[in-house]
Residue frames as qw, qx, qy, qz and C-alpha x, y, z in Angstrom:
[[0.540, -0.809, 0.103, -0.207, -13.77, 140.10, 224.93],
 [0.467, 0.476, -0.580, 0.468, -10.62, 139.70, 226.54],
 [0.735, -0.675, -0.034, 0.058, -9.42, 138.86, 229.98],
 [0.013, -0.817, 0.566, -0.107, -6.02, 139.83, 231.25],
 [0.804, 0.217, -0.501, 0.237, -3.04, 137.61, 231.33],
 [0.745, -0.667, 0.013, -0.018, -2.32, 136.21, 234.71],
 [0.154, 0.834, -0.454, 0.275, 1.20, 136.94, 235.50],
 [0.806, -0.103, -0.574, 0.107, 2.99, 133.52, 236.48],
 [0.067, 0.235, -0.561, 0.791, 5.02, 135.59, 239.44],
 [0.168, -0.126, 0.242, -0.947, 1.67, 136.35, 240.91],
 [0.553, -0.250, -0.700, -0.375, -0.90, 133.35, 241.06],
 [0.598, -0.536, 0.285, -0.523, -2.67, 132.73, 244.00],
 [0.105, -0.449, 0.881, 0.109, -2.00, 129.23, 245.37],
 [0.739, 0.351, 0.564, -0.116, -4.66, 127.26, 243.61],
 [0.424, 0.862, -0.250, -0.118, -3.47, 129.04, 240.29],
 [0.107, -0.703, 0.703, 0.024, 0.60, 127.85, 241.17],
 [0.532, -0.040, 0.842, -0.084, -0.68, 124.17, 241.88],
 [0.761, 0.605, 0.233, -0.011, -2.59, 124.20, 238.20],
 [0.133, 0.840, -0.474, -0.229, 0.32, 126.26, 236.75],
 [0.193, -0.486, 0.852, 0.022, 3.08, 123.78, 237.94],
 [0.753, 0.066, 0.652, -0.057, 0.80, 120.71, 237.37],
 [0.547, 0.795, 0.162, -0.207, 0.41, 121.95, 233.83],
 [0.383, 0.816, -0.422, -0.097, 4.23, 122.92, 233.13],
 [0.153, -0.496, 0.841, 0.153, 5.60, 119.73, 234.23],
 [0.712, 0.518, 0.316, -0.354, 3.07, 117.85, 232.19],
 [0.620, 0.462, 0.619, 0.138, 3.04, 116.45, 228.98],
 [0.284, 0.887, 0.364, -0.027, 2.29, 119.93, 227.75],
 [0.715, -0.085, -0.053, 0.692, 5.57, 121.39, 229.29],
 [0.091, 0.164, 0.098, 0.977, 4.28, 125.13, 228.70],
 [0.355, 0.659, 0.505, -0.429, 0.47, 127.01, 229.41],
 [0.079, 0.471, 0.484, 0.733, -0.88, 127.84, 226.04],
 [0.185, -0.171, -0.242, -0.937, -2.85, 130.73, 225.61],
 [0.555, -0.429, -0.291, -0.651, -6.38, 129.31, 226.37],
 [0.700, -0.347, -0.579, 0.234, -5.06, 127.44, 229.73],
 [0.215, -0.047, -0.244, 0.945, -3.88, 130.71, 231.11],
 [0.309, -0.332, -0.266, -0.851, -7.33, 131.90, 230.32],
 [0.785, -0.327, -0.523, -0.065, -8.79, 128.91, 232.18],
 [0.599, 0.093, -0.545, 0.579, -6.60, 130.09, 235.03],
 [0.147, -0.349, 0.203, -0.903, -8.57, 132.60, 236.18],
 [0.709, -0.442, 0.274, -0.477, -10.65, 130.11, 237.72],
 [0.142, -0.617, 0.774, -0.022, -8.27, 127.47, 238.87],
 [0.639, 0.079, 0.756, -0.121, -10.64, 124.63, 239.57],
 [0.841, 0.498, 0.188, -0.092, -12.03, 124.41, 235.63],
 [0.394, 0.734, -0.550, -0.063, -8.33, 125.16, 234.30],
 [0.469, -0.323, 0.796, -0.205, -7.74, 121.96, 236.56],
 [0.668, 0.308, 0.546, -0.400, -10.41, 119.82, 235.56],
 [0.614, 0.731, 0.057, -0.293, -9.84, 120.84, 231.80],
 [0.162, 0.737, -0.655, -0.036, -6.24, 120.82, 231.75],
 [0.569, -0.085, 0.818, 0.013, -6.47, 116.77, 233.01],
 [0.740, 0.398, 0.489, -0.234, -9.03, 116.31, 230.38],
 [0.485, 0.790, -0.324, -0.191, -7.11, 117.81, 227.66],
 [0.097, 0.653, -0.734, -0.160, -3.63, 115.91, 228.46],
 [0.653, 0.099, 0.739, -0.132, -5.93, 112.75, 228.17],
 [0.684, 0.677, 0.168, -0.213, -7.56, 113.80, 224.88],
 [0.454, 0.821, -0.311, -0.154, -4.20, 114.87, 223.52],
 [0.207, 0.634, -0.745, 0.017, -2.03, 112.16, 224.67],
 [0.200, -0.362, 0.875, -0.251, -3.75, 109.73, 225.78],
 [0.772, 0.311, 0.209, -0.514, -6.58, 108.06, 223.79],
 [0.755, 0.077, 0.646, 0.086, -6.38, 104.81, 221.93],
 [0.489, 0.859, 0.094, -0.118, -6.30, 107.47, 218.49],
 [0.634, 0.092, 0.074, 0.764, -3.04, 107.36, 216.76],
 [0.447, -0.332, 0.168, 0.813, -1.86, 110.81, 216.37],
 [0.021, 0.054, 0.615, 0.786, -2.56, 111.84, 213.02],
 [0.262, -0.565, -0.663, -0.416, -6.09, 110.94, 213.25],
 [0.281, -0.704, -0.417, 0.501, -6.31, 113.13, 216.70],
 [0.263, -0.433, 0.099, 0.857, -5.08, 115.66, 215.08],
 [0.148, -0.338, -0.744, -0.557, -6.92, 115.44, 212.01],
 [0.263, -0.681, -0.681, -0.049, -10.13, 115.86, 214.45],
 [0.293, -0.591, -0.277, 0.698, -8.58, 118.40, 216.18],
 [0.101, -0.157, 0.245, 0.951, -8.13, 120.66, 212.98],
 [0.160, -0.576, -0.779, -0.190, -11.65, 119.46, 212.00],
 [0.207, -0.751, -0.626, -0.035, -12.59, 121.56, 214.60],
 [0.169, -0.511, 0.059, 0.841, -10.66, 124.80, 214.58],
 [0.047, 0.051, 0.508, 0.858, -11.59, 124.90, 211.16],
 [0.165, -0.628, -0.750, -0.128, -15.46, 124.38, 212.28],
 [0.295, -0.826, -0.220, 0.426, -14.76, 127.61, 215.06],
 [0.339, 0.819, -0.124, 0.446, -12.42, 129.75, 212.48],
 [0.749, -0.593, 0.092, 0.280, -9.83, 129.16, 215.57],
 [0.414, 0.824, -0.310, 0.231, -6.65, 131.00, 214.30],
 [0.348, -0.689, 0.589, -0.239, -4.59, 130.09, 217.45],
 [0.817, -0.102, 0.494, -0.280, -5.57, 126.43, 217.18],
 [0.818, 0.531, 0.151, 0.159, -5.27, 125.72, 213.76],
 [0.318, 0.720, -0.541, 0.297, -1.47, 127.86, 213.60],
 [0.351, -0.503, 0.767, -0.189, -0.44, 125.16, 217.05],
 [0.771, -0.065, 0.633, -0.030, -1.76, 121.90, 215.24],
 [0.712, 0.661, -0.104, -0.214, -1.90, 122.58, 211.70],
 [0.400, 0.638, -0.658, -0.022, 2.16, 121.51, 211.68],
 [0.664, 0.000, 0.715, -0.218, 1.18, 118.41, 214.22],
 [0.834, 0.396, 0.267, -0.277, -1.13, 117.35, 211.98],
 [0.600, 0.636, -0.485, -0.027, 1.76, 117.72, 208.92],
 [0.104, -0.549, 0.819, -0.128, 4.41, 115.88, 211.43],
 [0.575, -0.134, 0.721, -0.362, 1.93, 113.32, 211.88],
 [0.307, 0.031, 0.904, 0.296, 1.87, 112.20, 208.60],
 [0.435, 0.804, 0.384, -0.131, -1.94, 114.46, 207.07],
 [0.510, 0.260, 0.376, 0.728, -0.94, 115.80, 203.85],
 [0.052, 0.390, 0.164, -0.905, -1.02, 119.49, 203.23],
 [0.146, -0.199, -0.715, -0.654, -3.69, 118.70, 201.03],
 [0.416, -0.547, -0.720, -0.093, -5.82, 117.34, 203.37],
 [0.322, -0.499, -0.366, 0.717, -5.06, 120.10, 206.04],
 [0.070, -0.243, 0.001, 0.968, -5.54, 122.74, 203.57],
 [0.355, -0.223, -0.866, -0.272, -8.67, 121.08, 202.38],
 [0.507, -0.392, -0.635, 0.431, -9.71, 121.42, 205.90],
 [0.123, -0.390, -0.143, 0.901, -9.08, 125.01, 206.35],
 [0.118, 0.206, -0.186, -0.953, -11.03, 126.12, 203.35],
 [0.610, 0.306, 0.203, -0.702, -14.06, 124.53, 203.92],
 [0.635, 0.349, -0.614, -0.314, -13.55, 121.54, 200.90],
 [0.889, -0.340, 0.301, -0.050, -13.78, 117.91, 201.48],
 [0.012, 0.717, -0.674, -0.177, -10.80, 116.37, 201.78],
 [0.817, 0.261, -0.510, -0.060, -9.49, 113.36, 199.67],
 [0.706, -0.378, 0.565, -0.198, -8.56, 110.36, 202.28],
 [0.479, 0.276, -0.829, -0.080, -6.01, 107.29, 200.93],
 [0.295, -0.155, -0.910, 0.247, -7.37, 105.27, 204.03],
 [0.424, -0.666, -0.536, -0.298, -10.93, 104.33, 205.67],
 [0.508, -0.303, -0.530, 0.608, -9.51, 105.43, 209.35],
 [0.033, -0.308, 0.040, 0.950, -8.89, 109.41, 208.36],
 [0.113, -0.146, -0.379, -0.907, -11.54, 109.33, 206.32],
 [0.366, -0.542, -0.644, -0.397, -14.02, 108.24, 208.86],
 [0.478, -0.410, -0.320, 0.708, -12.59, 110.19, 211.55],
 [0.002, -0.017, 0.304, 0.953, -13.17, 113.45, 209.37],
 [0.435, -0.350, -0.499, -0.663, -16.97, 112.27, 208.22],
 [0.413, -0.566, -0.713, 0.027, -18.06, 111.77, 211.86],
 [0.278, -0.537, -0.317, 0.731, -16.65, 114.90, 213.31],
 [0.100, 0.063, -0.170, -0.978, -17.62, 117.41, 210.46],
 [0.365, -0.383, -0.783, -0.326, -21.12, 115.31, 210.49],
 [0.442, -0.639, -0.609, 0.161, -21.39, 116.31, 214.19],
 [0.227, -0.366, -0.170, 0.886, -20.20, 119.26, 214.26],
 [0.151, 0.043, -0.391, -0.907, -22.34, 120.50, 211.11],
 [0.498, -0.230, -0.687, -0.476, -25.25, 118.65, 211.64],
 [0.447, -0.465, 0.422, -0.637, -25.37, 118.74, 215.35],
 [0.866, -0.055, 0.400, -0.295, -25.98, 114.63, 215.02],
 [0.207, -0.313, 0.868, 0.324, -24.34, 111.31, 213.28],
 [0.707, 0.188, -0.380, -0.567, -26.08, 109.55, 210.79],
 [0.895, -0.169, 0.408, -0.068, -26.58, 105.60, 211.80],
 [0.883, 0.461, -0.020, 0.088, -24.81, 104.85, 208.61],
 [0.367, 0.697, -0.404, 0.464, -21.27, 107.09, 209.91],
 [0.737, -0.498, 0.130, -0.438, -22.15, 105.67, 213.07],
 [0.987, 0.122, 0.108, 0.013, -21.70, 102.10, 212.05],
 [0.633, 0.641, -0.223, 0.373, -18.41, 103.02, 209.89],
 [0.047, -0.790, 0.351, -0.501, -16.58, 104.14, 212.93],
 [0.769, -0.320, 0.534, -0.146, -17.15, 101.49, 215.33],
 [0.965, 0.257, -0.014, 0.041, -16.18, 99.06, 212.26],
 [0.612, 0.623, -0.252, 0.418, -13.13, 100.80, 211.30],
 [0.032, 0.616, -0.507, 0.602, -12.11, 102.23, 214.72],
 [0.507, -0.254, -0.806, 0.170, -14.14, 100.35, 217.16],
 [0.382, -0.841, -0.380, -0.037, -16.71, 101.57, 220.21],
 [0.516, -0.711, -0.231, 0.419, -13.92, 102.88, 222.30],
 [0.263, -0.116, 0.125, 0.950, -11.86, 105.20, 220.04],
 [0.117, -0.610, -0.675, -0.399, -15.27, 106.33, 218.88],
 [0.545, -0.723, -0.354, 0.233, -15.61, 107.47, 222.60],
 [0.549, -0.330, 0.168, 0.749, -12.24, 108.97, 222.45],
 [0.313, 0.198, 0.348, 0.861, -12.92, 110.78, 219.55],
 [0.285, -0.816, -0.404, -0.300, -16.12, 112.65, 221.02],
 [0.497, -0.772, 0.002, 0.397, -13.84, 113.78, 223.72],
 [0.308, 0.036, 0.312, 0.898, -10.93, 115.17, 221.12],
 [0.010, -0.660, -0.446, -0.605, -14.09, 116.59, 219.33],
 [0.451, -0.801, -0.381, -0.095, -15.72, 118.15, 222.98],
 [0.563, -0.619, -0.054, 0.545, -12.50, 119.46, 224.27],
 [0.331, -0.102, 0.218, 0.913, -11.12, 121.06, 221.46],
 [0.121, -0.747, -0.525, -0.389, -14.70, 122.97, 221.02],
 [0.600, -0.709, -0.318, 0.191, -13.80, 123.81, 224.61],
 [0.425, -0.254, 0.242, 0.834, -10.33, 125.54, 223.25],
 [0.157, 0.240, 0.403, 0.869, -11.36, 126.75, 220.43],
 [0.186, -0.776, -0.529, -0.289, -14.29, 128.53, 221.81],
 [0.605, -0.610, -0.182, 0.479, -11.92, 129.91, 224.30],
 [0.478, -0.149, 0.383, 0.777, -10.30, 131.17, 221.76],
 [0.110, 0.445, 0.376, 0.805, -12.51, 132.68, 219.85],
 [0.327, -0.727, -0.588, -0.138, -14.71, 133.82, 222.76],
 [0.407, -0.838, -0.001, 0.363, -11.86, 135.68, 224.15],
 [0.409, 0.903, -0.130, 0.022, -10.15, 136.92, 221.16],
 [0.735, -0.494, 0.269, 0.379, -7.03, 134.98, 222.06],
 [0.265, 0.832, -0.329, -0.360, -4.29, 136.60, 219.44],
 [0.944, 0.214, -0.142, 0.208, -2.99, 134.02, 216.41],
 [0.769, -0.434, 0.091, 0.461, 0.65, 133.04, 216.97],
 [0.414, -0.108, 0.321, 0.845, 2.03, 135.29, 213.90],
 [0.111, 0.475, 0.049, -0.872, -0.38, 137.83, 212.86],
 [0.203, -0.007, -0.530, -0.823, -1.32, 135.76, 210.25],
 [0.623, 0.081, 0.541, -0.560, -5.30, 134.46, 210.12],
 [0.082, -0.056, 0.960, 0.261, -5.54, 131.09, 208.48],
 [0.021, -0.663, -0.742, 0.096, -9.29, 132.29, 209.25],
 [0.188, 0.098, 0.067, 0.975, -9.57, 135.63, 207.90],
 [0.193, 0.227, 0.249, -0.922, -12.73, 137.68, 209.42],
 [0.279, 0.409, 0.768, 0.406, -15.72, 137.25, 207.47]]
């Protein structure tokens, strides 16, 4: 399903007051699934705070946000998602091993405990619908209680994109699909 694209000229003024909050943000643009979210102002609000927390503001280096984040495009087959972080993730220092590793479904090799228990708790919950006590434990050691926290919100918002995305057929950025059909 689709939904038309709201037409920045023409927002009502809840719409303008997310818009603007949005383009002078962090973000500096509306993607694709925040423009979707625009059609009702108050959750593109609400969502659009939560996101520029998840994505810029959690106790997670970088890399390892990102890392989760592709985790989960690659869990939703998210073409849009995975083509706007997949080259994050590379800037941020994941190897195109491990990203492509990621995309096709393979576990990826990890040089350090951090990424590699950032990876086994979010494909654990995302595939298993639950953590094991044992990946549990590992996480609070290695990260500690609160990026833990953090990283359930990276994991819960970008579900929240990438379901956007795929629930509304949002179109990848170049035609190709890093997620071809099945």
């Amino acid at each position: 399903m689709r939904v038309s694209d709201l037409d920045a000229d023409n927002l009502d003024d809840d719409q303008r007051r997310v818009y603007d909050a949005i383009v002078t943000g962090p973000r500096a643009t509306v993607p694709a699934p925040l423009r979707i979210w625009l059609h009702s102002a108050e959750l593109a609000d609400r969502a659009q705070s939560l996101g520029a927390f998840c994505r810029y503001g959690t106790t997670l280096p970088p890399r390892l946000s990102e890392l989760a984040i592709l985790t989960v495009a690659a869990y939703w087959r998210a073409n849009y998602e995975w083509q706007v972080h997949a080259p994050i993730a590379a800037s941020e220092g994941l190897s195109p091993a491990i990203i492509e590793a990621i995309r096709i479904g393979e576990a990826p090799q990890f040089a350090d405990a951090e990424a590699e228990v950032v990876h086994a708790y979010a494909a654990q919950l995302l595939n298993e619908r639950a953590v094991s006590e044992a990946v549990s434990d590992r996480a609070k050691a290695v990260l500690g209680e609160r990026a833990v926290v953090e990283l359930v919100g990276v994991l819960g918002y970008y579900t929240l994109i990438s379901m956007t995305i795929v629930g509304f057929d949002v179109d990848p950025l170049d035609g190709e699909l890093p997620f071809p059909p099945a």
